[in-house]
C-alpha positions as CSV (number, residue, x, y, z in Angstrom):
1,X,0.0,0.0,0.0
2,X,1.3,3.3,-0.7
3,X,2.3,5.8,1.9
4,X,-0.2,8.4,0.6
5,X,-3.2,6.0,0.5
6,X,-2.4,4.9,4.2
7,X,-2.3,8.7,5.4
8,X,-5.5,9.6,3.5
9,X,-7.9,6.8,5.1
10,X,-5.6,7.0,8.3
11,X,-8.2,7.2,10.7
12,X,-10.3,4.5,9.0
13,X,-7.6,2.1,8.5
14,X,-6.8,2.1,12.4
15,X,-10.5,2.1,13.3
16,X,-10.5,-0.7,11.0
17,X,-7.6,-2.5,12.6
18,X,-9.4,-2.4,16.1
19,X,-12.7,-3.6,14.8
20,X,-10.9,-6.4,13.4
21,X,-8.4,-7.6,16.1
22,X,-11.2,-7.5,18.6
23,X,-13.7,-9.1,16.5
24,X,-11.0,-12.1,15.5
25,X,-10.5,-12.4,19.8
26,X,-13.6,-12.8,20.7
27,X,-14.4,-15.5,17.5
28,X,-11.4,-17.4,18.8
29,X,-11.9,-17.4,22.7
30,X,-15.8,-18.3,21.9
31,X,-14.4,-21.2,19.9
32,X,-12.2,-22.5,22.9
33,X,-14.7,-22.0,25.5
34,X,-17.5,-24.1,23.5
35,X,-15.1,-26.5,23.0
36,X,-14.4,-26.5,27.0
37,X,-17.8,-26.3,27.7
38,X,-18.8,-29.7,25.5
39,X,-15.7,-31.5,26.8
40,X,-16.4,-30.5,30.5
41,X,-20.2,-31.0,29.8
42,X,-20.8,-27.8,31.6
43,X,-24.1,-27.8,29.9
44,X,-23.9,-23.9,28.4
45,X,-25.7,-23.5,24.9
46,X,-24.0,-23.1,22.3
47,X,-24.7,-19.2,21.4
48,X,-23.5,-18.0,25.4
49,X,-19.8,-17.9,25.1
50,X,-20.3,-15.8,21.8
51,X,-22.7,-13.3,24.0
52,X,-20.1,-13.2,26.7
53,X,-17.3,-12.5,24.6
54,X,-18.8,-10.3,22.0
55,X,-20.1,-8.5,24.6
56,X,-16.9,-7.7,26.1
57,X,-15.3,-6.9,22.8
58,X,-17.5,-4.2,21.8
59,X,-17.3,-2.6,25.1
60,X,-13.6,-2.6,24.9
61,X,-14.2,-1.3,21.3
62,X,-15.6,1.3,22.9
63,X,-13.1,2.2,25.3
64,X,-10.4,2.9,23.3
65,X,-11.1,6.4,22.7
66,X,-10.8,6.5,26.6
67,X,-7.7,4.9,26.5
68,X,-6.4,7.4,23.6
69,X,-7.9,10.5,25.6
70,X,-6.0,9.2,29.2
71,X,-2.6,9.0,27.2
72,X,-3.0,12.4,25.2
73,X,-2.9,14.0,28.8
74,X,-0.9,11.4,30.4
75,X,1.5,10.6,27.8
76,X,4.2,7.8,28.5
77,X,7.3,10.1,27.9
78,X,10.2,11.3,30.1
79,X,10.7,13.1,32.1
80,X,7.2,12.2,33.4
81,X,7.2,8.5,32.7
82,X,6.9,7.1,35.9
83,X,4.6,9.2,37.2
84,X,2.2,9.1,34.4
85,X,2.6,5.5,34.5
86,X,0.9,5.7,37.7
87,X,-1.7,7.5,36.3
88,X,-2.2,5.5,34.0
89,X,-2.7,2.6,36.6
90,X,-5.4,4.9,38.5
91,X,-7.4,5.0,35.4
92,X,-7.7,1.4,35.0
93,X,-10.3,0.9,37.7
94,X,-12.7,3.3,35.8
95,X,-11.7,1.4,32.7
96,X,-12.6,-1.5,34.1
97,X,-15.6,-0.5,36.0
98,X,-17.2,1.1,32.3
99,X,-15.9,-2.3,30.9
100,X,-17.9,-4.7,33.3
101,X,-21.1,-2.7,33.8
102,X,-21.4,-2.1,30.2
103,X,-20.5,-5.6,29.0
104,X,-22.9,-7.1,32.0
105,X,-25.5,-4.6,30.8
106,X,-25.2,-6.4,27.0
107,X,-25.2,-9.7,28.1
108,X,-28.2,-9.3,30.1
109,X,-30.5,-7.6,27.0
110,X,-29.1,-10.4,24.8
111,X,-29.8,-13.0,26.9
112,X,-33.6,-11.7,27.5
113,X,-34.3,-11.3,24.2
114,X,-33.0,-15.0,23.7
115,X,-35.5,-16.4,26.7
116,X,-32.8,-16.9,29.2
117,X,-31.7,-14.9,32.6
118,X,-27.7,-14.0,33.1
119,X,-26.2,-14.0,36.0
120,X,-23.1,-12.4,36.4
121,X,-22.4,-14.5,39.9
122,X,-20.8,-12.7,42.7
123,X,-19.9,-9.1,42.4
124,X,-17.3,-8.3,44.5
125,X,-15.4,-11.6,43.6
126,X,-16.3,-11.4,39.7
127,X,-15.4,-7.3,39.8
128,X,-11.7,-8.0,40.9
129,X,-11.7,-11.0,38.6
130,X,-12.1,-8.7,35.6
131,X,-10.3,-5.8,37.1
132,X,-6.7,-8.3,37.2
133,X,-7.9,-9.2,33.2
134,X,-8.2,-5.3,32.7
135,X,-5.6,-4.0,33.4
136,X,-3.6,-6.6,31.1
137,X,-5.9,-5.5,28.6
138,X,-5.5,-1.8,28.9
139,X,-1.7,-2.1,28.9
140,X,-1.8,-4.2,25.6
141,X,-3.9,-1.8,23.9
142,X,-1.4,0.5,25.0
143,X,0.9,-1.4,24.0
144,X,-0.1,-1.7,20.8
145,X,-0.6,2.1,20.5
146,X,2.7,2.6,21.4
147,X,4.2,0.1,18.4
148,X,2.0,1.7,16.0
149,X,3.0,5.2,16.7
150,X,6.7,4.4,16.5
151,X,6.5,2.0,13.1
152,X,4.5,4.9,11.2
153,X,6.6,7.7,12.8
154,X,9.8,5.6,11.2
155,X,7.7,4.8,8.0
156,X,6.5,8.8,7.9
157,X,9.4,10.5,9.2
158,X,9.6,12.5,12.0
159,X,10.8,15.9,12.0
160,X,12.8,17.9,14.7
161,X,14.5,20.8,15.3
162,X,17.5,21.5,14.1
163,X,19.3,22.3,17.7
164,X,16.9,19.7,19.7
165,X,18.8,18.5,21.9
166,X,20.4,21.7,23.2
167,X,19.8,23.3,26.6
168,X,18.3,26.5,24.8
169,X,14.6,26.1,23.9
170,X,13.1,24.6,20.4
171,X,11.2,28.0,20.1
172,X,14.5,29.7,20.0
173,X,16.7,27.4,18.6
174,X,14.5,26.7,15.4
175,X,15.9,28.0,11.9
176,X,14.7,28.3,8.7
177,X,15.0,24.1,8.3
178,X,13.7,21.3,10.2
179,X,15.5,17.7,10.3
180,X,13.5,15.1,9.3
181,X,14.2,11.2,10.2
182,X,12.9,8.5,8.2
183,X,14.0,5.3,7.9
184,X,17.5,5.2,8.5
185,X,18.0,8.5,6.6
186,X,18.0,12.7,7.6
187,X,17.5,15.4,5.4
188,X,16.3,19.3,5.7
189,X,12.8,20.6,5.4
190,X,12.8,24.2,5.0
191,X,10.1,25.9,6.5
192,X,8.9,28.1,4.4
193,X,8.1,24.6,2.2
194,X,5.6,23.8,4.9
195,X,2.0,24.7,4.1
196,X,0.5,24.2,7.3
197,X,0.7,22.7,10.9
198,X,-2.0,20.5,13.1
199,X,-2.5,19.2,16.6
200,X,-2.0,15.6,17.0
201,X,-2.2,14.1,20.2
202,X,1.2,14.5,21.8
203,X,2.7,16.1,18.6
204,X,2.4,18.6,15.7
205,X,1.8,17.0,12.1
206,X,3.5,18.9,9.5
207,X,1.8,19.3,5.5
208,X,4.5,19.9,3.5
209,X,2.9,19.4,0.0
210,X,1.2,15.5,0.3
211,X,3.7,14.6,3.0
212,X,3.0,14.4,6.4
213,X,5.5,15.2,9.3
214,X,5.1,14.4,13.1
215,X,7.2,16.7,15.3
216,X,7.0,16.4,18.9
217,X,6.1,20.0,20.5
218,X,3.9,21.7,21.5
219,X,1.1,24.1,19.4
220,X,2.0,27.4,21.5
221,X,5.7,26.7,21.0
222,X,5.7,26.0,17.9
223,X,3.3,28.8,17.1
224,X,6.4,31.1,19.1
225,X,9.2,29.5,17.3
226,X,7.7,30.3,13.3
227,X,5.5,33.9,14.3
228,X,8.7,35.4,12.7
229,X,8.8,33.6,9.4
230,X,5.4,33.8,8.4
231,X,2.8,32.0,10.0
232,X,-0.2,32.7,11.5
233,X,-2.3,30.7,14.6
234,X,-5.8,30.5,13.1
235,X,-7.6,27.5,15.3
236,X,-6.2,25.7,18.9
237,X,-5.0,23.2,16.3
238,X,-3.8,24.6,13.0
239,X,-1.2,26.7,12.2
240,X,-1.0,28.5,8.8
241,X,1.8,29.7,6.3
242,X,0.4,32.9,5.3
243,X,1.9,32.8,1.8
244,X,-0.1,29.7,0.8
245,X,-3.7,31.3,1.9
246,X,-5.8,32.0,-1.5
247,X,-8.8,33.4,0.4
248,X,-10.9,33.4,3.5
249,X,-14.5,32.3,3.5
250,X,-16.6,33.7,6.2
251,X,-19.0,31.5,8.3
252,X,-22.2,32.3,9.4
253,X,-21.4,31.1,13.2
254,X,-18.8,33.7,13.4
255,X,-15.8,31.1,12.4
256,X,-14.2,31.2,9.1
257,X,-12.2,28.9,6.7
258,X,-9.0,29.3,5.3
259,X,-8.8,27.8,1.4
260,X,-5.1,27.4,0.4
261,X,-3.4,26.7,-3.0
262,X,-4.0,23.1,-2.9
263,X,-7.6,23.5,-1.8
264,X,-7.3,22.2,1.6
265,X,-9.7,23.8,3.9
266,X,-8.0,25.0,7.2
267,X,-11.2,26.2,10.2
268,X,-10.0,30.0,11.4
269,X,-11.4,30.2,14.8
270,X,-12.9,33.4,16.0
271,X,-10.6,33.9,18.4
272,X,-8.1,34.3,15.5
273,X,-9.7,36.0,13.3
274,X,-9.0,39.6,13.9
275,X,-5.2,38.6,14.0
276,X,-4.7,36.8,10.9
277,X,-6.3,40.1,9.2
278,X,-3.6,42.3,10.9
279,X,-0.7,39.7,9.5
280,X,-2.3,39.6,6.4
């Protein structure tokens, strides 16, 4: 698959990925357990381990974005790791709480409309049952987060600045360049080549023509370190290069939107406006 076709369906593609992965668990523990259940003759029917697990899938499904949210405050980075790790921890019990009620909740319409009565068995007991099984699950999720972010920021590139590293700051230390890592290799990305800039979770995505460059820092530095060389902050999340703006379309809710050369369409909050018409 190319690059460009990945970036463009991005967010479908990893939506994708978690529908499936969770989807092909809970098909394979529902196999094992009806395949315990007939050799233990535990006398279960057939469709219950499906509810159970299914169940417990699509509340998981669910969670992610919780999981996501926790970690785009909390992120897993020095020099905060070990205390956001602990964080982290603390947010498992909610995670697990949402999990159990929700996936008890499921199991208990399914089995009614099926003619049957769930029991979920002893709470206490069965709650810090599932809480030990959740918090493996929230740190593979993580996990997995974790590996996906670094393969695509190898396979992308990630840009820096040029004097990262140093003891002054980026904001300051930033030239007309950035470095970019990709695979193995380094090479310059001038910033005047950069049409635009976007909040991403714990970084800054970079649109230099139809590439796409994570940088990890901050909107409000990175908003310091380029007000000199020609960019504007139009939205809590976008940054503009003024030179690529072809016009400004006003909205009716007081908001506006950018249209650049390419055609993408960059939101202008109101907070902004009045600003970008004095750089303009």
């Amino acid at each position: 698959m190319k690059r460009e076709n990945w970036l463009a369906y991005r967010r479908w593609w990893e939506g994708s990925f978690w529908v499936v992965f969770l989807a092909a668990q809970a098909a394979a523990n529902s196999i094992v357990s009806t395949l315990d259940i007939a050799r233990n003759g535990l006398g279960f029917e057939v469709w219950e381990p499906w509810v159970w697990e299914l169940s417990s899938a699509f509340m998981l499904l669910l969670l992610i974005p919780f999981i996501l949210a926790v970690d785009r405050r909390f992120p897993l980075q020095r020099p905060y790791l070990r205390r956001h790790a602990l964080v982290h921890l603390g947010f498992t019990v909610p995670f697990s709480v949402l999990h159990v009620v929700g996936m008890v909740a499921l199991r208990e319409w399914a089995y009614a409309l099926l003619g049957s009565d769930y029991d979920f068995g002893h709470w206490p007991l069965e709650m810090l049952y599932e809480y030990l099984k959740d918090v493996r699950t929230y740190a593979t999720i993580l996990a997995f987060i974790y590996l996906y972010r670094f393969v695509l920021r190898r396979w992308q590139g990630e840009a820096q600045f040029l004097a990262q590293g140093v003891e002054e700051a980026p904001a300051e230390a930033v030239t007309d360049r950035f470095l970019v890592k990709k695979l193995g290799r380094e090479f310059l990305v001038k910033v005047a080549d950069i049409d635009w800039a976007e909040s991403a979770g714990n970084y800054v995505t970079l649109h230099v023509g139809d590439r796409l460059y994570p940088l990890r820092e901050t909107m409000a530095n990175l908003e310091k370190a380029l007000s000199t060389q020609g960019f504007a902050r139009v939205h809590r999340s976008a940054i503009l290069n003024l030179d690529r703006i072809q016009e400004i379309e006003t909205l009716e809710s007081g908001d506006a939107r950018a249209c650049l050369n390419d055609g993408t369409q960059v939101p202008v909050s109101r907070r902004y406006r009045q600003q970008l018409k004095q750089q303009l």
